[in-house]
N, C-alpha and C positions, 0 to 999 in steps of 0.2 A: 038146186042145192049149191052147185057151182056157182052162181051170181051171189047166195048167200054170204060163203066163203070166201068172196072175191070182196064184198062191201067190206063183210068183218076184216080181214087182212090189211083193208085200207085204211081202215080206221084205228088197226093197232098200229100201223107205220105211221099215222099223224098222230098218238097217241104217245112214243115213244120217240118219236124225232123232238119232243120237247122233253121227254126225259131223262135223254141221254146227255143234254147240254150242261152237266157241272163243271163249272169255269173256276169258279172263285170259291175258296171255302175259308170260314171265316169263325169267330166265336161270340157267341151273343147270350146276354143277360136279360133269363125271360125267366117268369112264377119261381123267382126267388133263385136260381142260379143259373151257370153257364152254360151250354151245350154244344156242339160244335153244327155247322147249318150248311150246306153248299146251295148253290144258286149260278144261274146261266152269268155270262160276265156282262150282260146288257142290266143285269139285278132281277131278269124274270127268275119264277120258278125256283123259289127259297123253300129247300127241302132241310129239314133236322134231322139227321142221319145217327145222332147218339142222344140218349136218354137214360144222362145218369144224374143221381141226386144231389151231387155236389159240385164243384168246380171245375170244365176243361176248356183248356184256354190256346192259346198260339199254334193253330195248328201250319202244318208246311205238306204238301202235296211231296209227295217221291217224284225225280227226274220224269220218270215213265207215267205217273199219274195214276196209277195202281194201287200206291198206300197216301196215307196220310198219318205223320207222326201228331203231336201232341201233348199236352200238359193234363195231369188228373192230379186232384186233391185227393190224397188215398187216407188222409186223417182229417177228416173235417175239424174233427176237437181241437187239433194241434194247428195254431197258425201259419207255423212254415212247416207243409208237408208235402209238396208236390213233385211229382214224379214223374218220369218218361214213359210213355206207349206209343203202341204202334198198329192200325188198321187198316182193312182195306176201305179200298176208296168208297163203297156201300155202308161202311160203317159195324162190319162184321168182322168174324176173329180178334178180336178186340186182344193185344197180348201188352202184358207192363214188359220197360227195357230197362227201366231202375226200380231198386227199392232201398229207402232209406229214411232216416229221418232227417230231414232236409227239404233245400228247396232247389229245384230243376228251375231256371230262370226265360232261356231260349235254345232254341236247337236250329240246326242243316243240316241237309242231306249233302255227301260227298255226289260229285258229279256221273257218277257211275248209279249212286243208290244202295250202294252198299253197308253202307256206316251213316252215324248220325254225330255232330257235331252237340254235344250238351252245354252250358256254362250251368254250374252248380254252387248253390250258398251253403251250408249247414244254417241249423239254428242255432248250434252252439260250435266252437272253434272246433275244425276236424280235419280227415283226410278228405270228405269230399268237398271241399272248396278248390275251384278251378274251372279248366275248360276239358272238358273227356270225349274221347271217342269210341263211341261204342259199334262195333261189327254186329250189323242186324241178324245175322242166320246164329252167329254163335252164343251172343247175348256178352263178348268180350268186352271190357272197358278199358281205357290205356288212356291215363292221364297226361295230358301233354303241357298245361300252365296251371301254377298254383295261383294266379292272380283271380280277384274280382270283378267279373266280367260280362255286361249289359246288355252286347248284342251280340250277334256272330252270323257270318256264312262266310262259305266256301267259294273262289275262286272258280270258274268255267273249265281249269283248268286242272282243276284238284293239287295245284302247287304250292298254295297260299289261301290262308285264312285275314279275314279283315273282322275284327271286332273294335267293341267301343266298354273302354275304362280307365282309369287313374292310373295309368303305371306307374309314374312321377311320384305321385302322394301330392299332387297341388290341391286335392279338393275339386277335381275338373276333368269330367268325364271326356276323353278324346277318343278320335279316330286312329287306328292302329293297325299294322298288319306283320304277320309271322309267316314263317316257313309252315309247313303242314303238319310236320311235325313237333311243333313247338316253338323251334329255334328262332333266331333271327328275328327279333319283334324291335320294329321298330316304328314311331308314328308317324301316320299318314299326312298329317293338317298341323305346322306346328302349333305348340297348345301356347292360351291365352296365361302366359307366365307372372303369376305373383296376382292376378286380377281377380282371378276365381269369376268371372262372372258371363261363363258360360261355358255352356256342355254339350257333346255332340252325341247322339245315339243311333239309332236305329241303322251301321250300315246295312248292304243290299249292294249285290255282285252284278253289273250288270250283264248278259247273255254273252256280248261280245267280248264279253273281262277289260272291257278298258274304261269304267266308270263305277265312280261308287255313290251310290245313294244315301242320301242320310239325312238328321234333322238335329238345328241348331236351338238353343234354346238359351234364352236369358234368362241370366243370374242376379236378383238384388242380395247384393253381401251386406250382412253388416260384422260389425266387427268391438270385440266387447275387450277390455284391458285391463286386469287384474296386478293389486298391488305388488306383487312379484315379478312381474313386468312380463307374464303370461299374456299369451294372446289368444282368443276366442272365434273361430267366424262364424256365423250363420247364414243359410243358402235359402234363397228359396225362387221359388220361378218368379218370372217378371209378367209373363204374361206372353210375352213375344218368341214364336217360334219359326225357322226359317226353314224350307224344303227344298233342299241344294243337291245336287249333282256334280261329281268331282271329277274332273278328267284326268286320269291316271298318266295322260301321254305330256299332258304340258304344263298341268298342275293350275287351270284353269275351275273357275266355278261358277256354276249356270243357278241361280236362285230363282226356284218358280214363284210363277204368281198366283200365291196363294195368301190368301190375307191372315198375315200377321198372328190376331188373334186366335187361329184355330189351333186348338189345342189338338198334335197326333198322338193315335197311340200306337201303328205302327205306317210301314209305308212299304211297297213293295213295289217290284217291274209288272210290266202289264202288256200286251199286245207283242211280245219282244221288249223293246226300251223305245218302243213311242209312245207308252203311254205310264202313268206312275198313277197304281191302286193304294189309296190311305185310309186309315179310318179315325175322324177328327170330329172333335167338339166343335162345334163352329161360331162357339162367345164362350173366350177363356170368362169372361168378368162372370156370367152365367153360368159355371160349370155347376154350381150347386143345384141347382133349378131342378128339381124332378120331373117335372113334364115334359124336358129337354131330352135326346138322349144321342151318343154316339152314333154316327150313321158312316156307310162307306162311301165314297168316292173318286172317280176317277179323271185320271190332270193329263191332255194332249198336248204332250211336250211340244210337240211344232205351234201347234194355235191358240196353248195358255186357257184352254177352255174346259171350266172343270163342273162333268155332271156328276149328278147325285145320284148313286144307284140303289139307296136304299132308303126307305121313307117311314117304316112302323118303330114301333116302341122296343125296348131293348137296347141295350149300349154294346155296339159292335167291337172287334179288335181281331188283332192279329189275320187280315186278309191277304190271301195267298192268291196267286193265279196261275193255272195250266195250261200252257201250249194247244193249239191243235195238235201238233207233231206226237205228243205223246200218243204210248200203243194203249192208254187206258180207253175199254168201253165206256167206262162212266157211266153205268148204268143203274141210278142211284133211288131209293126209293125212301120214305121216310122212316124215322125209328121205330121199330119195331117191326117192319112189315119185312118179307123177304123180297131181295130185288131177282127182276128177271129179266133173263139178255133175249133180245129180241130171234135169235134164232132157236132159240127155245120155243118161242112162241108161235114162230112160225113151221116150225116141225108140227105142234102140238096142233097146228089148226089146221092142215093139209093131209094129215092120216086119215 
């Protein structure tokens, strides 16, 4: 009975030693919408951890690795209706941190895990247009910028936010950074003045706070002239986008080698900052192509060497990645099923 017990045991530890590996959690479009999926950060072992009917997208792991915040379409009817939530990292207790009619665009965790950084649209002119912070235990929200605002995180330091928007009003999304609490904004990257023909998005804080992650993107403008001596522009991508790293200490920038045409949809740190997790189109000319789809990928900043960590159907976005250092078990199962922590297991099979 004892050898019995001694195989079974072994078997649930090689059993669990692959199931406890969620690195990277990410959002993917499968049988008609989005869901949220995590997976080991080598790309084994792609678990779906929520299964709901309609839209959740950008999710961001908590400091600790414990939670994972996130986007849900709470009106599927209504175009712009997406909202804040928050779960644990199994994909349970599932609780909303907004409600409104609106649209929640991207979020961060402050460095402690406490609070969550929102940027919010209305779909019609309102009070929730800006960037809020909402205190996770209380459910408080404390507006800190009325602007329109495309990307955001938090500082290693929780002293400074770095986002990406037009403060200006040129028509030209830039890189930006504020005090925590609002104040003090002023941009990172001077912006391309009068040109309009490019736009930076996606920062990303690096571990050490002394780099900022981000992606560049070209602009073909045109430009239309009306008898009143009005002027018109019109944007639209070029095609070419750039996957740059900014060094905060010298005002240097490192552009990886990544080819040109991949279109990202987001870009995040990875291994610490040796390594950069994206998830890109990889033939902007092709983006229409349905049999094509978004996949994720990872870029070794020292050797310029970028694997593909995901390969099935589905158009990937907003990949995140966690530390080992985090105290999260990860012990993650798929939707619907209940997860179990290995000392559970091993109680249960020793009595």
């Amino acid at each position: 009975m004892r050898i019995l017990q001694t195989t079974l045991s072994l078997s649930l530890i090689l059993f669990f030693t692959a199931a406890v590996s969620a690195k990277i959690v990410f959002s993917a479009y499968k049988n008609g919408n989005d869901n949220i999926y995590v997976m080991g950060d080598d790309g084994t072992n792609i678990r779906q951890i929520t299964d709901y009917p309609h839209s959740e997208v950008d999710p961001r792991w908590s400091p600790d690795g414990t939670q994972i915040a996130f986007l849900r379409d709470t009106n599927p009817s209504d175009t712009v209706h997406r909202n804040t939530f928050i779960m644990n990292a199994d994909g349970t207790n599932v609780r909303q941190l907004t409600n409104y009619r609106g649209n929640d665009r991207k979020l961060a965790f402050s460095p402690d895990g406490k609070k969550l950084l929102v940027s919010s649209m209305p779909n019609t002119s309102g009070p929730m247009l800006g960037l809020h912070v909402i205190d996770i235990e209380s459910g408080d929200i404390q507006k800190i910028s009325r602007h329109e605002i495309y990307g955001v995180d938090w500082s290693p330091n929780g002293k400074e936010i770095v986002y990406a928007n037009d403060d200006i009003s040129l028509t030209e999304d830039n890189i930006w950074i504020m005090n925590a609490d609002g104040t003090n904004a002023r941009p990172l990257i001077p912006p391309i003045i009068r040109k309009r023909t490019m736009d930076r998005r996606y920062p990303r804080w690096s571990p050490d706070g002394q780099q900022i992650l981000h992606i560049e993107t070209d602009k073909i403008v045109t430009e239309t002239k009306f008898p009143n001596g009005a002027i018109s522009y019109g944007r639209r991508s070029a095609g070419t986008f750039r996957y740059r790293i900014y060094n905060l200490n010298d005002g240097e920038t490192q552009t990886l080698n990544v080819p040109e045409g991949w279109s990202p949809y987001s870009v995040a740190w990875m291994d610490g900052q040796k390594s950069v997790l994206f998830c890109a189109f990889d033939d902007y000319e092709h983006r229409l192509d349905h049999n094509r789809w978004t996949q994720i990928y990872k870029y070794d900043v020292a050797s310029g060497t970028i694997t593909q960590l995901t390969h099935d159907r589905g158009g990937k976005r907003g990949a995140d990645w966690i530390s080992d250092d985090a105290s999260s078990v990860t012990s993650v199962s798929p939707a619907g099923k209940r997860s179990v922590r290995w000392g559970e297991l091993k109680k249960a099979y020793s009595d």
